[in-house]
C-alpha positions in Angstrom: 0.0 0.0 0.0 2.8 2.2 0.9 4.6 1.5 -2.6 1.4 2.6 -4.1 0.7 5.9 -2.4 4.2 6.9 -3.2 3.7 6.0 -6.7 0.5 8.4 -6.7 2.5 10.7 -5.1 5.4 11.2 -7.2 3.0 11.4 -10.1 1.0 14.3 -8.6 4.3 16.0 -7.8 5.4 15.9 -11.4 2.5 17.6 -12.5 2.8 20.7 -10.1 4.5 23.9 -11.1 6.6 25.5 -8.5 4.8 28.3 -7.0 4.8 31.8 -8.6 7.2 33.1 -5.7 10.1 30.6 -6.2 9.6 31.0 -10.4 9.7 35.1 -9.5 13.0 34.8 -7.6 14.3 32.0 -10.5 14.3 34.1 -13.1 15.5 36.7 -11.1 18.5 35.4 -9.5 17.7 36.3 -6.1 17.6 32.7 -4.5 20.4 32.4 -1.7 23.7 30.7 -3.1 24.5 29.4 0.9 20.7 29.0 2.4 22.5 26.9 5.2 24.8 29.7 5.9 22.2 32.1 5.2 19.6 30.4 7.4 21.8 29.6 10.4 25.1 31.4 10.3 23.5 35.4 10.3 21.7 35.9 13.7 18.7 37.6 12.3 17.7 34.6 10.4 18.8 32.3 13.1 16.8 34.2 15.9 13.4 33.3 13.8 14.3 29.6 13.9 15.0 29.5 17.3 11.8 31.4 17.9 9.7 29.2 15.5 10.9 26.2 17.0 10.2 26.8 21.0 7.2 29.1 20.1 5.6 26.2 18.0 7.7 23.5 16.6 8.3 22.3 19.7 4.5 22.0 21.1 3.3 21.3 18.0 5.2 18.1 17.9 4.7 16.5 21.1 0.9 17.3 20.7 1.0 15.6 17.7 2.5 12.5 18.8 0.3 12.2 22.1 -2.5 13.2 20.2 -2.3 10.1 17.5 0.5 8.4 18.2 1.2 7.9 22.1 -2.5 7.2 22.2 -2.3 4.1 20.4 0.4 2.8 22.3 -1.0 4.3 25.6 -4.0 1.8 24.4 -1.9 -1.4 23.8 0.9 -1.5 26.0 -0.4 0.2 29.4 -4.3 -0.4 29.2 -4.1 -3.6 27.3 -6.9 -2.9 25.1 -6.0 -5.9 22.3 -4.1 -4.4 18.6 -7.3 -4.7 16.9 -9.6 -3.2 18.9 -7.8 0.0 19.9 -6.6 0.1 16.1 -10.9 0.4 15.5 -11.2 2.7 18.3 -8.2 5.2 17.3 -9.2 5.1 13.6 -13.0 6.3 14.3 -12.0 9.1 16.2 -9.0 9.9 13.3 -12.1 9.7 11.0 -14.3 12.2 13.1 -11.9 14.3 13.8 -9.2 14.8 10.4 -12.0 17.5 8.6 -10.9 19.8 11.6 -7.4 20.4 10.3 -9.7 22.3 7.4 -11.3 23.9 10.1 -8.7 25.6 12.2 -6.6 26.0 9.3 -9.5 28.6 8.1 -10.0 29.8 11.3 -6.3 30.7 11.6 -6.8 32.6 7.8 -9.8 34.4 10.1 -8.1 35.3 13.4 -4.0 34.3 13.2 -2.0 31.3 13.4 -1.1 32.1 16.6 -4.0 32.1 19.0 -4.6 28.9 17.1 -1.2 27.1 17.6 -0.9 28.3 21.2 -4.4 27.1 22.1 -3.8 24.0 21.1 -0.8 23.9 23.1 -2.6 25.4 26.0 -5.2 22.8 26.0 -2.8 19.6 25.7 -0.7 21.0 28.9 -4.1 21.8 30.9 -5.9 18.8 30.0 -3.4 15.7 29.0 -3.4 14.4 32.7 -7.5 14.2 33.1 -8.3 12.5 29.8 -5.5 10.0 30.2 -6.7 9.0 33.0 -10.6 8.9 32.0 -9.2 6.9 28.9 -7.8 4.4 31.7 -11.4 4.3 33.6 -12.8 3.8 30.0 -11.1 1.3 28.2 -9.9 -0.9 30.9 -12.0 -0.5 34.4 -10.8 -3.3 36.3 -6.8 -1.9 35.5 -7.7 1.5 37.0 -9.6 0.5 39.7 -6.5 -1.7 40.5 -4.3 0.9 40.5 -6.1 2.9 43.2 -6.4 0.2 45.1 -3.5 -2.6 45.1 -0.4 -1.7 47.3 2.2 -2.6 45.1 6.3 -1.5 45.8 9.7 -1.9 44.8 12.5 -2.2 46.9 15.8 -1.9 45.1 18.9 -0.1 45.9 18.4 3.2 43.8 22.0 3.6 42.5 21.7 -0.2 40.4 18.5 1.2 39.1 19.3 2.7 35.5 17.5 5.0 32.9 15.7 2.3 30.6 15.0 5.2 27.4 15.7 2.9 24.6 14.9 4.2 21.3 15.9 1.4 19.1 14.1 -1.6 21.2 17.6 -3.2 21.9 18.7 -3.1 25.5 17.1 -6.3 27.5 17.9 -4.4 31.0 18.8 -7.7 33.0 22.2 -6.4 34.3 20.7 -4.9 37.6 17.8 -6.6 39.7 16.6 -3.2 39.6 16.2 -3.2 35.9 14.8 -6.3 35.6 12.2 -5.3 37.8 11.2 -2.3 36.8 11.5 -3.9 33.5 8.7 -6.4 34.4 6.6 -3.6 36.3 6.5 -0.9 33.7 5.4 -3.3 30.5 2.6 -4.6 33.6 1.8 -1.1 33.4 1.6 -1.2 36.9 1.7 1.6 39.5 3.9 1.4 42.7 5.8 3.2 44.9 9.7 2.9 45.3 11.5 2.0 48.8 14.7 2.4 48.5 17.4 -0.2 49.6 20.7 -0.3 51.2 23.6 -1.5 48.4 23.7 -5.2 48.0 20.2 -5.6 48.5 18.8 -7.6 45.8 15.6 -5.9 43.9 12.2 -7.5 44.9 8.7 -6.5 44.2 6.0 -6.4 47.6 2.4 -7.2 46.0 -0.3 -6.9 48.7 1.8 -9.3 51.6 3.8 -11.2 49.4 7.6 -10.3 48.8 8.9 -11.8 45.4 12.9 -11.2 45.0 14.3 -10.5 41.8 16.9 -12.9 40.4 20.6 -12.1 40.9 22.3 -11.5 37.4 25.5 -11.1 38.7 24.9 -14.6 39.4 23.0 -16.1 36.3 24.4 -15.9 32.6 22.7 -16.7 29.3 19.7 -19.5 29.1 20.3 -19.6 33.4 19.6 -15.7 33.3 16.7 -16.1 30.9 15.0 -19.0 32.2 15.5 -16.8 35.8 13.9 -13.8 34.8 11.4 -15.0 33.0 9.9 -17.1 36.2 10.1 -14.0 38.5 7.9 -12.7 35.2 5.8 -15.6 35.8 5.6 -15.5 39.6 4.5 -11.6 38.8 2.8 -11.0 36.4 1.6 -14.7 35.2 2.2 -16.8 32.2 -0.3 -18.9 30.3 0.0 -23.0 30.2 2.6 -23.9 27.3 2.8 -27.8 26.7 2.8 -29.3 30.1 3.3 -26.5 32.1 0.1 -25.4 33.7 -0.8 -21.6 33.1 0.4 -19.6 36.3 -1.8 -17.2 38.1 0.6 -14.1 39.1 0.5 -12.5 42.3 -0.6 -9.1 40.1 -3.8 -10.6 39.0 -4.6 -11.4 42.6 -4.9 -7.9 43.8 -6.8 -6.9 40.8 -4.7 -6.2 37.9 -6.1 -7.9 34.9 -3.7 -9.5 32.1 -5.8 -8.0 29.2 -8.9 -5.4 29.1 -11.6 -7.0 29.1 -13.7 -6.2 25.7 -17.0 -6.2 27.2 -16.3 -4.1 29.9 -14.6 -0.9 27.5 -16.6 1.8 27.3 -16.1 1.9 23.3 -18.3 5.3 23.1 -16.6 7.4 26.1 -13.4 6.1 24.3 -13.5 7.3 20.5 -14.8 10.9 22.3 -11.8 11.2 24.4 -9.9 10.1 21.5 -11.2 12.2 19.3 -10.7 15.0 21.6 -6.9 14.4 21.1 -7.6 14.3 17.6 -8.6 17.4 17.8 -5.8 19.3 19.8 -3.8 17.7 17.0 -5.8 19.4 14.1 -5.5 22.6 16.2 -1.4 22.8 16.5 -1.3 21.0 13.1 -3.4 22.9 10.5 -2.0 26.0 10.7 1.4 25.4 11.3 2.8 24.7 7.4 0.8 28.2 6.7 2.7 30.2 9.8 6.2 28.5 8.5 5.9 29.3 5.3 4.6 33.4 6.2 7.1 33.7 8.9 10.6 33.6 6.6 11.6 35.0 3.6 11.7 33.3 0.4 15.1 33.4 -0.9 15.6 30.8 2.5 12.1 29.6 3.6 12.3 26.3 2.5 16.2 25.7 4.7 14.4 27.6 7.5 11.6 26.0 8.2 12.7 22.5 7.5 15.7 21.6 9.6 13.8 23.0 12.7 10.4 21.5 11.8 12.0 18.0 11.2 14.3 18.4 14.0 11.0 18.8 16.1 9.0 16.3 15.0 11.3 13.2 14.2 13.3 13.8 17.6 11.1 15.9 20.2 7.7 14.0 18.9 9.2 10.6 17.4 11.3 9.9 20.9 8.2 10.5 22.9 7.4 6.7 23.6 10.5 6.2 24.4 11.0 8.9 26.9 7.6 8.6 28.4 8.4 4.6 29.1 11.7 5.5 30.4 10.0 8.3 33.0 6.9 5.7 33.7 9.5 3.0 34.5 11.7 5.1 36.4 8.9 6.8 39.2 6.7 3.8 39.0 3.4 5.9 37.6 2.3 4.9 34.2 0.9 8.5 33.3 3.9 10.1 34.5 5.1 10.2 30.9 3.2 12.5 30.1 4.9 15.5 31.9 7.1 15.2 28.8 4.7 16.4 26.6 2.7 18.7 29.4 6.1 20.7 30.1 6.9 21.3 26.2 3.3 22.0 25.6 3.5 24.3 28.3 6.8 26.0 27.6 5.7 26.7 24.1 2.9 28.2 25.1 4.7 30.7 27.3 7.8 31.1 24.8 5.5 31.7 21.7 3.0 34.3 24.1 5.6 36.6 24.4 8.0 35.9 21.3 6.2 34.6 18.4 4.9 37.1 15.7 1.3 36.6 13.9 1.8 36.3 10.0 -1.5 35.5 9.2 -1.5 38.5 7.0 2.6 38.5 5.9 2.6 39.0 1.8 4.7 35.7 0.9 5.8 37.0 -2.3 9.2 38.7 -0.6 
């Protein structure tokens, strides 16, 4: 499908013309001959990328990503809503809401990009925390209800306990007891406090009464290790009957914490509308953004401008967001405390574009 979409797509860009502005400046030999150097190395050029990326770029990415992206794996991987299901669920409120990029990019034509942009942001930082947690309540009720109820805690000595951000999926984290446990308790999506441990202790994991101690890796090497960490994963979280091994019941599911959600019990409706609300806080920081870019620089250097700071943006402060927000959850032991990643740069955009970004809405493009 991809292959064919591109296909589509390099066949509608051969038939464009290049807009009136770049053929004007062609013919008239006024493009830059160094747009890097032009862009980046003369302050007064720089200062607008800077400003463009924290007074937009910036929000606008990690709204995004939350928005559409986070959502879905907020969905799978923390409220164990099954792939199909919260694919369904995220693509109904993608239908509903993708008009709306149409709408607030007009609106923005009407009363500025700004006020647009920096709503949007304003929004996401005011109102992330609440509708993550009603999308908990809705899509898996038992899990939530858990969480405010099971005492759950990790004892490990804090200095073995190391940052698990891994962007590329390769680091197993079974060099530290520490890591193996917060390892098992983060992809459990499982809330609970940390105790912290004189050095030497080995990491364990107190559910309700019942103490389970992590294995020792120092001790344990290759198919010893695995076999190791994957029965403390059994012990905790469970682990269904393969062959002749019965299925075992972990010591999670017996305070409350339930291995999947349950479909019947997902409030589908509550869920697409919550969903959709992010949807729309997208459509708001998105639609007018491409608009405010291409108003806010001058053309002999727009495209140089606006690209290295908007793909900078997006692909590391939006694309790493999964990866930071597991890293943050695993780290404090709260599996919405991720999201003061995207709250904060929300936030901080908000503030820096207030008092530093400039309305173009009505900027001639043509210079």
């Amino acid at each position: 499908m991809s292959g064919l979409f591109l296909c589509i797509g390099l066949w509608l860009r051969l038939k464009l013309h290049e807009s009136p502005v770049f053929q004007k400046m062609k013919a008239e030999g006024t493009a830059s001959k160094a747009p890097l150097t032009d862009a980046f190395g003369k302050w007064v050029n720089l200062k607008v990328v800077l400003i463009a990326f924290f007074g937009a770029i910036a929000g606008q990415a990690v709204v995004w990503y939350t928005g559409q992206l986070y959502a879905m794996y907020f969905l799978e991987k923390m409220l164990k809503v099954d792939g199909l299901t919260a694919n369904m669920l995220v693509m109904t409120a993608l239908i509903m809401g993708t008009p709306f990029f149409l709408v607030f990019g007009a609106l923005s034509d009407r009363i500025g990009r700004k006020p647009v942009i920096l709503g949007g942001c304003a929004l996401a930082s005011l109102t992330l925390f609440p509708v993550f947690h009603a999308l908990a309540a809705a899509a898996n009720p038992a899990l939530a209800q858990a969480q405010a109820t099971a005492s759950v805690a990790v004892i490990a000595n804090p200095a073995e306990c190391s940052s698990q951000f891994d962007p590329v999926g390769q680091n197993k984290f079974d060099t530290t007891s520490c890591d193996i446990v917060k390892n098992v308790m983060a992809k459990a999506a499982v809330n609970y406090t940390n105790v912290a441990a004189p050095a030497g202790t080995i990491a364990s994991v107190r559910i309700g009464g019942v103490t389970i101690t992590a294995p020792d890796p120092t001790r344990l090497t290759g198919d010893e290790r695995k076999a190791a960490i994957a029965a403390f994963t059994a012990q905790v979280v469970g682990a269904p009957a393969v062959a002749a091994k019965p299925a075992v019941v972990g010591e999670l599911a017996k305070v409350g914490y339930p291995a999947k959600a349950d479909p019947e019990a997902i409030n589908k409706p509550l869920v697409v509308a919550l969903l959709f609300y992010l949807v729309l806080l997208v459509t708001m920081v998105y639609g007018p953004i491409a608009a405010m870019l291409v108003e806010l620089f001058p053309s002999r250097i727009r495209y140089t401008s606006m690209s290295l700071p908007y793909h900078i943006g997006n692909g590391w402060l939006g694309g790493l967001l999964p990866a930071i927000g597991f890293a943050m959850v695993a780290a404090n032991g709260d599996i919405y405390y991720g999201f003061w990643y995207p709250v904060v740069v929300a936030a901080a955009t908000f503030v820096f574009g207030l008092i530093f970004l400039p309305e173009t809405h009505r900027r001639s493009i043509d210079g």
